[in-house]
N, C-alpha and C positions, 0 to 999 in steps of 0.2 A: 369778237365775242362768240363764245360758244355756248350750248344749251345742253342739259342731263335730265331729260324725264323719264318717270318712273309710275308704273300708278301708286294711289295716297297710301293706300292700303295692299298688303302683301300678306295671306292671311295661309301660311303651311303647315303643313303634317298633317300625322292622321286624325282624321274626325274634325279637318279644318271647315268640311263644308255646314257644318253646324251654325254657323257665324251668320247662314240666312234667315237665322230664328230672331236677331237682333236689328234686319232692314226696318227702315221708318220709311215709309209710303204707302202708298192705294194699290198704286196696281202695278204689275209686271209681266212681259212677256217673256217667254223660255224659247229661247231656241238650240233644238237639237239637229244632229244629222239621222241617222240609220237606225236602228231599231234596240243598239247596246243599251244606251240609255235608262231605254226600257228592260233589257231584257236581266240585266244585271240590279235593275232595282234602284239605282240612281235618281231617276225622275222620281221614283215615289219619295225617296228620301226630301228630296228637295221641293216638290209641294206641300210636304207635309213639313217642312220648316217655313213654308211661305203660309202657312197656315197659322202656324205659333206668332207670325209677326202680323196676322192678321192683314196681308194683303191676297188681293183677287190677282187670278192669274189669267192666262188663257196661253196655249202652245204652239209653237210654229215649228211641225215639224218634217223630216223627206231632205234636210239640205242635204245634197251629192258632191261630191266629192268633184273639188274643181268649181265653185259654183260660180254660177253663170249670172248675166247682166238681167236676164230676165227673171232667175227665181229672188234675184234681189230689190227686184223691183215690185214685186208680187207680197215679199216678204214685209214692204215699208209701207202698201199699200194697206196690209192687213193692223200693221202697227198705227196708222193715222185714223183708222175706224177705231181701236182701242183705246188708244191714248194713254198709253205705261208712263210710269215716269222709272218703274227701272227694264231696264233692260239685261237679261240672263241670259249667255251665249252657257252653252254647255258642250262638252265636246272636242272632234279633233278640228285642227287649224281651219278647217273648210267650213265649220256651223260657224267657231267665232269671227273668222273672217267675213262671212257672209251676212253677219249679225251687225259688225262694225259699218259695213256697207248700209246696210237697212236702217240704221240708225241715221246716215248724214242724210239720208230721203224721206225719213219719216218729221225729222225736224226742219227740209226744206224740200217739199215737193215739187217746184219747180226748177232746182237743181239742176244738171243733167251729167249722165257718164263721163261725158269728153272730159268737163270740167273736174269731177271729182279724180280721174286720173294726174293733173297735174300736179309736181307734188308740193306740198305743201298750200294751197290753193283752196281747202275746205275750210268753210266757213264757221265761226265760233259755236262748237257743240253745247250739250248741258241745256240747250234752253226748254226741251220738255223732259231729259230722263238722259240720268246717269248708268252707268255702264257693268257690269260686272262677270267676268269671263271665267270659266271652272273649265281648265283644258284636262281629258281624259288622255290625252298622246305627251309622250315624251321628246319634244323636237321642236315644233315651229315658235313656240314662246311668243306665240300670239295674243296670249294675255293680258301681256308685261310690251307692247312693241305697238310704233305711230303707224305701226304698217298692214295691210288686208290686202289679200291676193284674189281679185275677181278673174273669170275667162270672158272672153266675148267669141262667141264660138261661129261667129259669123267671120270673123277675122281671122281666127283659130289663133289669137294671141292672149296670154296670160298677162293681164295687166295691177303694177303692186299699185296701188292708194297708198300715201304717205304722205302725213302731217300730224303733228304733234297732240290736236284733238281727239285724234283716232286712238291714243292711250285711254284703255279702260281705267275708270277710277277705281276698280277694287279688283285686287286677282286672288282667286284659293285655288291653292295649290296643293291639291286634296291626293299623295299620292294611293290612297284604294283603287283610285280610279284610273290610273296605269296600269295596274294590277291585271287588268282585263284585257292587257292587249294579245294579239296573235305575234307572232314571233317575228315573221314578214316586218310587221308594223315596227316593233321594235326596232328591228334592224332600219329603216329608212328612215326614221322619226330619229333615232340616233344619231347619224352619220348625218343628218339635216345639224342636229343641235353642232357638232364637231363642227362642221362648214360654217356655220353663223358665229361661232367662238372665231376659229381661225381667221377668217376674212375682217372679222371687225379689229383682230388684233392689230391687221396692218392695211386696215383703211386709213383712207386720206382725212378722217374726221378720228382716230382714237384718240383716245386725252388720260390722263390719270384718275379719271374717274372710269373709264370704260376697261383701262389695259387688265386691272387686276380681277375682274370680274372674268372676263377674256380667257387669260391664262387660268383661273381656277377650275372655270368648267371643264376646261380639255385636258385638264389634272384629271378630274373626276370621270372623262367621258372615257379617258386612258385606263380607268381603274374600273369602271363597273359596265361600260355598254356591251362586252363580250359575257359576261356575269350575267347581265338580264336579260340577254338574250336565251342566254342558258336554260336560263328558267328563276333563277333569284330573284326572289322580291325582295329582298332588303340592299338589295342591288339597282332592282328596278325602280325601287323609292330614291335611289339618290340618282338616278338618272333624271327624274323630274325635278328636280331641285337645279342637276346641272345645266338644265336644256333652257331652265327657266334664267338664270345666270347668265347666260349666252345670249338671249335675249336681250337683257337689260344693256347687255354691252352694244350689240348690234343697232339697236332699236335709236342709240345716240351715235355710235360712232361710223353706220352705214356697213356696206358690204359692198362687194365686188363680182368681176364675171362671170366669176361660177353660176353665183345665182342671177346672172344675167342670160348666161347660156341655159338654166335650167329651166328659164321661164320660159323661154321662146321654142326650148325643143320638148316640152312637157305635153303639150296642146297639140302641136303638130303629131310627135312619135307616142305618144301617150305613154310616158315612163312616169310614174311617180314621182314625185319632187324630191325628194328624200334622196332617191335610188341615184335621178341626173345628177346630184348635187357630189353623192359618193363614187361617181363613177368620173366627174368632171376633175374634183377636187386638183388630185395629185399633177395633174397637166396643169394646170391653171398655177399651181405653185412651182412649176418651173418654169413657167412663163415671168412670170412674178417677180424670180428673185433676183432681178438685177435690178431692179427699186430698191430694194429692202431686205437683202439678204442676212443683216444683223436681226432684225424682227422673227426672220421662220426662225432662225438660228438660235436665238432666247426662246422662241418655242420649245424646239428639241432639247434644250438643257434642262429647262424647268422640269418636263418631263421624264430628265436622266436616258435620253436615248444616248447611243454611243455614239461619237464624232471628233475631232479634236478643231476641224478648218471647218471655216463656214458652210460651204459645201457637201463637206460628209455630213454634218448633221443635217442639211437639209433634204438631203438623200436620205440617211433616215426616217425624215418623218414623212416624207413622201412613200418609203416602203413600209414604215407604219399604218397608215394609210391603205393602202394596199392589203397588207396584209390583214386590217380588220374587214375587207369587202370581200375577203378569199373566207373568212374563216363562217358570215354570215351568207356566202351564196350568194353575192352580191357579182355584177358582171364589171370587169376593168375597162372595157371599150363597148361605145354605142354598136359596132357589129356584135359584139359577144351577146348584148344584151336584145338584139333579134332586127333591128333596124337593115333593113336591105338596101342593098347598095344602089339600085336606081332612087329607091324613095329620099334614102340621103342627097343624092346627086342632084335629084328634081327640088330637094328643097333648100342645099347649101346655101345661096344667095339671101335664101330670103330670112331663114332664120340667123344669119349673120348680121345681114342687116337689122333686122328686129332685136337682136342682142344689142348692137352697138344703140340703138335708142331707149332700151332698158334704164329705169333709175338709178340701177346700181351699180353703172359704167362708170360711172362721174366718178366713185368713189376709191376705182380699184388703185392701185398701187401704181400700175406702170398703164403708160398709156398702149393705147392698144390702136391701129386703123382696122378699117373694117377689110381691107386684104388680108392681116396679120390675123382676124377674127376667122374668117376663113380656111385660113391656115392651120390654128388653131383646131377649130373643128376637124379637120381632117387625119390630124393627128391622135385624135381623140377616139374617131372611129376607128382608123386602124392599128391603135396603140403603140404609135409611134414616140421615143423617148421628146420630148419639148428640145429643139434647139436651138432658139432663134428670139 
C-alpha cells in the first residue's frame, strides 16, 4: 500500500495571502528568517490580516539560514510559553523548515533530536496548533512536503526530519512574494525545484499520482527558470507554482543521492543547497541510468530535447542541465566551485559515509556502496564524465 499527502488547503496566486483574514483561532505565532519580510512590507501585510481574523500574534524572528538544533529549540521554547494554536512559517525553506521543527517540540517537550530525526518516527501532530507555511523562495517546496532540513553543527551534518505529520495543513502560494528575490536565489531555489522533480520521477517510491506532477514541473522549470532569472515576473510567478508541483511529487514519491550528497557536503563545504544539488545533479544522472534509463529518457522527450536512443536523450538532458548552471553562473564541479583539494581529501570518507546514511539513499534508483559513493564524489570534484 502506498500513501499521497498533500496539505488540505493550497491557496495560490496573486493576493493569495489575503486568505489569513478568514483563520479561526486565538492565537499565532509568525515565523520569519532575515529581515525581507520586513523590509518588503509582508509582515505588515500579514499581521494586519491576523488582525481582521481577530487573532493575537506574537514573532519569532533571526532564523538563519541552515538552522540549527539549538535555534529550534529556543524557537519551541518560546512557542510552549505562548500557546498558538496556529502556527505561521513565512519565508525561505530554512524559517519554514525550522518552524516545522519548533512545532513537533512545542507539542512534545520531552521529545528529543535523535528521535525526531528518524524518519517517519514523529509523533501525531495537531494536538495544540495547526500549521501554515507562506514560502517567499522558489525551490525547496517546504510548504507542501513531510520533510524539514535541521543542521547540528556539532556534527557538521545536515539532518532531513521526515514524516507525514510534518505536512503543513494550509500552503499560500502567494507568488508577490518571489517577486523579491536576488537573482543568486533564484538560480539555486531553481535548479533545487528541477532536482526534486527529476529525482522523484525515478525514485523507488513514484506512482501515478506523483509522475505527472514530476514531469509538469520540469516542463515548466524548462520554460521559465532562465526567464526569471532574467528578470521576468510573470516567469518568476510560474516558477512558484513549478517548484511547488515538484514538491508535491517529491514530498510522496522520495528522492535520491543527489540530495543525499547535498546534505552531507552543504554543512561541511558550505555550498548552498540549491547550488550542491545543481552542480551534483548531471553526475548523479549518469550514475543512475542503468536502473532506469527509460524514465530520464521519458524525461528528455516530454521536454522535446533531441535524441532518438535512450542514451542520447539522456545526454541531452544532462547537457541541459548543464547548460542552465553555465548560463546562471552556476559552478559544474565541487573544485570550480572553490573547494580545495586537501579539504575534500580530508573530508572524502566522511561525507560519503554520511551520504550513504542519508534518508534519501533508500530511495535512489540504483544502488549505490559507499566505495561507489566515493567514487562518485571524486568524479564530481574533478568533472569527470560518470562511468561506472
Amino acid at each position: 500500500m502506498k500513501r499521497f499527502t498533500i496539505p488540505r488547503d493550497i491557496y495560490f496566486g496573486k493576493n493569495s495571502l489575503e486568505h489569513l483574514k478568514n483563520l479561526e483561532g486565538s492565537k499565532a505565532v509568525i515565523v520569519i528568517g532575515g529581515g525581507s519580510m520586513k523590509r518588503f512590507g509582508f509582515l505588515d501585510k500579514i499581521e494586519s490580516y491576523l488582525k481582521d481574523a481577530d487573532i493575537e500574534f506574537k514573532l519569532i524572528e533571526g532564523v538563519k539560514p541552515d538552522p540549527s538544533v539549538e535555534s529550534v529549540m529556543k524557537g519551541a521554547q518560546i512557542m510552549r510559553e505562548y500557546g498558538p494554536d496556529w502556527i505561521i512559517a513565512v519565508g525561505g525553506g530554512s524559517a519554514i523548515d525550522a518552524a516545522k521543527a519548533m512545532w513537533v517540540f512545542y507539542e512534545y517537550p520531552d521529545f528529543t533530536f535523535e528521535k525526531a530525526v528518524v524518519p517517519f518516527g514523529i509523533p501525531k501532530l495537531r494536538q495544540k496548533a495547526k500549521f501554515i507555511a507562506i514560502p517567499s523562495t522558489s525551490g525547496t517546496a517546504t510548504e507542501v512536503t513531510s520533510f524539514a532540513v535541521i543542521t547540528d553543527y556539532k556534527t557538521q551534518i545536515k539532518y532531513p526530519m521526515a514524516d507525514f505529520n510534518l505536512t503543513p495543513d494550509i500552503a499560500i502560494i502567494d507568488p508577490t512574494l518571489a517577486e523579491t528575490m536576488p537573482k543568486k536565489l533564484v538560480a539555486y531555489t531553481g535548479m533545487d525545484a528541477l532536482t526534486h522533480a527529476i529525482e522523484a520521477y525515478v525514485a523507488n517510491l513514484h506512482s501515478d499520482f506523483s509522475d505527472p506532477l514530476a514531469l509538469h514541473s520540469i516542463d515548466m522549470t524548462h520554460k521559465y527558470l532562465l526567464k526569471s532569472y532574467k528578470g521576468n515576473m510573470e516567469a518568476r510567478d510560474h516558477m512558484h507554482i513549478a517548484q511547488c508541483l515538484a514538491g508535491m511529487a517529491f514530498s510522496n514519491a522520495l528522492l535520491g543521492i543527489t540530495h543525499s550528497m547535498a546534505h552531507k557536503t552543504g554543512a561541511v563545504f558550505h555550498i548552498p543547497h540549491g547550488c550542491a544539488n545543481a552542480i551534483f545533479l548531471p553526475y548523479v544522472i549518469d550514475f543512475n541510468k542503468g536502473a532506469c534509463p527509460e524514465r530520464y529518457a521519458e524525461i528528455a522527450r516530454f521536454i522535446k530535447l533531441p535524441g532518438n536512443t535512450e542514451d542520447e536523450l539522456i545526454d541531452s538532458l544532462t547537457d541541459m542541465i548543464r547548460s542552465m548552471d553555465r548560463s546562471m553562473n552556476i559552478p559544474l564541479t565541487l573544485k570550480d566551485y572553490g573547494v580545495s583539494e586537501s579539504d575534500f581529501k580530508n573530508n572524502l570518507n566522511r561525507i560519503s559515509h554520511n551520504a550513504m546514511e542519508d534518508a534519501c539513499t533508500g530511495a535512489n534508483p540504483a544502488k549505490i556502496t559507499e566505495e561507489e559513493m566515493k567514487k562518485l564524489f571524486q568524479y564530481i570534484y574533478e568533472g569527470k564524465k560518470v562511468d561506472f
